[in-house]
C-alpha positions in Angstrom: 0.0 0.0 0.0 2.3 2.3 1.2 3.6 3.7 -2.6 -0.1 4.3 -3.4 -1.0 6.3 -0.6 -0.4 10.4 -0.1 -0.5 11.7 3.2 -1.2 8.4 5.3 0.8 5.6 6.6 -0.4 2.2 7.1 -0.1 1.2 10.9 1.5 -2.0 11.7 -1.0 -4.8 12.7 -0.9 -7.0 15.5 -1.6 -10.9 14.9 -5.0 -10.4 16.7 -6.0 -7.1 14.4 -4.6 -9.3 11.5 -7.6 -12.0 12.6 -10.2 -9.4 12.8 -8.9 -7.7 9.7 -9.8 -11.6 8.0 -13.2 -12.0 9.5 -14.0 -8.3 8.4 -12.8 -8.9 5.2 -14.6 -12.0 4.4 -18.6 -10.7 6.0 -18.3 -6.7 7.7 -21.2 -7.6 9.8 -19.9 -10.1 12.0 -20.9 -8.7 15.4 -18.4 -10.5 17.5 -15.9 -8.7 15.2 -17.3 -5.5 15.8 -17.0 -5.9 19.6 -13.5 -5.3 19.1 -13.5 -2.2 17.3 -12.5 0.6 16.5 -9.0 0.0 15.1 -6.2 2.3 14.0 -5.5 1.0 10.6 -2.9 4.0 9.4 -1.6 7.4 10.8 -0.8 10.6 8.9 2.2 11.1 8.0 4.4 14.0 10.6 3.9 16.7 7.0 0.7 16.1 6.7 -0.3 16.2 10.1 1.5 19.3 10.9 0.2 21.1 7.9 -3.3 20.1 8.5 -2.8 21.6 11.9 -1.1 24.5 11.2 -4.0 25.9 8.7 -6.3 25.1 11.2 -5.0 27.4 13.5 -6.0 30.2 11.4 -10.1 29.7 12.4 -11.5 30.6 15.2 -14.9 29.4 14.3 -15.5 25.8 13.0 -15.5 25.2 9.2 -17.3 22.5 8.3 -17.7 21.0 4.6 -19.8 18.0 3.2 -18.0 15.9 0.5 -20.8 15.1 -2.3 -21.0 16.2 -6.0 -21.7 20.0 -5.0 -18.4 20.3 -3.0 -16.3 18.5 -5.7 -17.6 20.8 -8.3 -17.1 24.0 -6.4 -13.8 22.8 -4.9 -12.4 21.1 -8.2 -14.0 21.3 -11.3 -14.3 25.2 -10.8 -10.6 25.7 -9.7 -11.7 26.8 -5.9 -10.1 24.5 -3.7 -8.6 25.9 -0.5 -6.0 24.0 1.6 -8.0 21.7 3.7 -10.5 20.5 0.6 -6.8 19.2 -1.1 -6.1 17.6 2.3 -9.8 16.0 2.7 -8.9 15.1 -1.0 -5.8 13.3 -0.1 -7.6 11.8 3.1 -10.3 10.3 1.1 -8.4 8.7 -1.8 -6.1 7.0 0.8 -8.5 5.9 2.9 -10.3 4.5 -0.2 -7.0 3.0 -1.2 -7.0 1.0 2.0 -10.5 -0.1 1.9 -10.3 -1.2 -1.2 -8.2 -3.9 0.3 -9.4 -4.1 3.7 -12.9 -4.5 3.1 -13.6 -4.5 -0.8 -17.5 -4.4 -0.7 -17.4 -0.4 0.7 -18.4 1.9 -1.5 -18.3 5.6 -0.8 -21.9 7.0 1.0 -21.0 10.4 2.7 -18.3 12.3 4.5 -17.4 15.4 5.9 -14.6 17.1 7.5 -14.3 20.0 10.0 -11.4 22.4 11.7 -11.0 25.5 12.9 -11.4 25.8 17.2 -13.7 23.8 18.4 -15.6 25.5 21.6 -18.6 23.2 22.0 -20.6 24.9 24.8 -23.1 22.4 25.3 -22.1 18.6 25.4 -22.3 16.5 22.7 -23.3 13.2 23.7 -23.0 9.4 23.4 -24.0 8.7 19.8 -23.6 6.9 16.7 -23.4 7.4 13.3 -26.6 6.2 11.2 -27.2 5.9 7.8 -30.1 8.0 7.2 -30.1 7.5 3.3 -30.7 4.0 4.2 -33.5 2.6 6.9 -32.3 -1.0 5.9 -28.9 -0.9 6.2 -26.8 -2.7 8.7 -23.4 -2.7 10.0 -21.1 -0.5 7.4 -17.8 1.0 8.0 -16.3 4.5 8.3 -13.1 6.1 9.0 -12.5 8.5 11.2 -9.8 11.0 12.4 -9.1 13.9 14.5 -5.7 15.8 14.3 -3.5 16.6 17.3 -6.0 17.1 20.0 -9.8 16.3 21.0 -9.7 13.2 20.4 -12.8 10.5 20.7 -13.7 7.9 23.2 -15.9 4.8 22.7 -17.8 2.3 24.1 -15.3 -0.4 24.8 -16.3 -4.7 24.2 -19.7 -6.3 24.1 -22.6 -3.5 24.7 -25.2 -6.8 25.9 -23.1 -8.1 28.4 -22.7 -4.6 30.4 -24.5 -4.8 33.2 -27.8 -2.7 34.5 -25.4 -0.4 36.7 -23.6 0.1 33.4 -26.2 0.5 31.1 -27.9 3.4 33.1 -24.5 5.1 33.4 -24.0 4.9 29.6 -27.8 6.4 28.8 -26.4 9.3 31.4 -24.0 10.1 28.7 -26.0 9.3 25.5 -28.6 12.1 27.0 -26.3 14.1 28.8 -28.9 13.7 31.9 -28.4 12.6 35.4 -29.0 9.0 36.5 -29.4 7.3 39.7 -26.2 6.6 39.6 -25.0 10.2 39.4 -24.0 13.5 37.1 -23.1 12.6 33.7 -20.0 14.7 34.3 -18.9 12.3 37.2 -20.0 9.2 35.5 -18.0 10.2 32.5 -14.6 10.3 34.5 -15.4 7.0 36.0 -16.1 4.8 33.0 -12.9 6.0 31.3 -11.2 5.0 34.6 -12.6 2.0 34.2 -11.9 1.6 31.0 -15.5 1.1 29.7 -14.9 4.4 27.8 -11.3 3.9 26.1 -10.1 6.6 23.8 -9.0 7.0 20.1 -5.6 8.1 19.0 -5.2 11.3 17.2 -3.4 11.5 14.4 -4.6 8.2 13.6 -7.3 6.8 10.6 -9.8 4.5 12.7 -12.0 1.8 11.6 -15.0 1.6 12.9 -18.7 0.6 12.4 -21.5 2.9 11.4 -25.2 1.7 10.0 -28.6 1.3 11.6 -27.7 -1.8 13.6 -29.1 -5.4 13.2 -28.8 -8.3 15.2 -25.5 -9.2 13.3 -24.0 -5.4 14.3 -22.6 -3.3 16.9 -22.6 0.4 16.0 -19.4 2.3 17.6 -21.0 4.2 20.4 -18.5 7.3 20.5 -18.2 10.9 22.1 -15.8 13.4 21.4 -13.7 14.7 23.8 -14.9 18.3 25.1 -13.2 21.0 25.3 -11.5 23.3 27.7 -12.8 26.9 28.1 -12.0 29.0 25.1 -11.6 25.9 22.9 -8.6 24.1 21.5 -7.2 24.3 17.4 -7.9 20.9 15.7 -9.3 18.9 12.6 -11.8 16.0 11.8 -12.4 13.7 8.7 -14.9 11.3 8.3 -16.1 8.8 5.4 -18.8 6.3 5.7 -19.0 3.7 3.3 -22.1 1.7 2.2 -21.8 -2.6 1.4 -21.5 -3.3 -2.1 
């Protein structure tokens, strides 16, 4: 891979991650698989991650663009592309290049990317990503990544074996309400403690699983990491795929 790709490096896998890269490879929805996602499949490359940061330094609001036929008109065909639409370029043919050999039944649905400084004032919770365009679909995968900082935790393991305890704690955060068993502040710090909530490299392309769910998938459950007053420099990609 690594001559074909632009601005990302393929990540070394482990034996295991080579075992789920298989079972992925041979039927995405394969629940048990998913249970063990997300997975860092490549990193950006020190260039392109400091560039990527450095131009996102010069917003102080949060820039946000949808990658669909309008945007590669206006950013292409018309001769208007700015800096980070030749990055998001870059990002999604590599990240196509992998999947193409990672899992070769994904073909492009949607994506977007953001940057600028990211403020947030109200909480963002506990979600997934859905495909909308779709009511029927299942498990499909996207690829994610945030540069330098704010990164993104995630529901860590088997979501039906958690406990009731658990389970109440984690509707705290995917409503950002208070539970019985406390703030969803509080109860935030103590599932990454325990590790329920584990968090995803930045810097780093992640595989995970997107879709409507089905009793053969587990959607990522994910948040991203808030803040600190007056907001912190960054930038996010995301593609979604559909199954071919």
């Amino acid at each position: 891979m690594q001559p074909r790709l632009q601005i990302l490096e393929p990540v070394q896998f482990s034996a295991d991650h080579w075992r789920l890269i298989e079972r992925l490879h041979a039927n995405f929805n394969d629940r048990e698989a998913h249970t063990h996602l997300p997975m860092p499949i490549a990193r950006f490359s020190n260039a392109a991650r400091k560039a990527i940061y450095e131009h996102s330094k010069q917003f102080d609001e949060v820039e946000t663009a949808y990658v669909d036929d309008e945007w590669l008109v206006e950013k292409f065909a018309k001769g208007a592309a700015d800096t980070m639409a030749e990055y998001a370029r870059l990002y999604n043919e590599d990240v196509d290049a992998m999947m193409g050999v990672l899992v070769p039944s994904a073909r492009y649905r949607k994506g977007h990317y953001a940057y600028g400084r990211f403020t947030v004032p109200q909480p963002h919770g506990l979600h997934t990503d859905h495909s909308a365009e779709d009511s029927q679909g299942a498990g499909e995968p996207i690829c994610i990544a945030r540069i330098e900082t704010l990164g993104t935790h995630y529901v860590a393991g088997d979501y039906r074996a958690f406990d009731a305890r658990t389970q109440s704690m984690l509707k705290a955060l995917r409503y950002w309400i208070a539970v019985p068993e406390g703030q969803p502040e509080a109860i935030f710090e103590e599932l990454l403690e325990r590790q329920t909530l584990k968090s995803i490299p930045v810097n780093h392309v992640m595989l995970m699983v997107a879709g409507n769910g089905s009793e053969n998938t587990q959607v990522t459950q994910h948040v991203a990491a808030r803040p600190p007053e007056g907001g912190l420099h960054s930038a996010f990609f995301q593609r979604q795929y559909k199954l071919a």
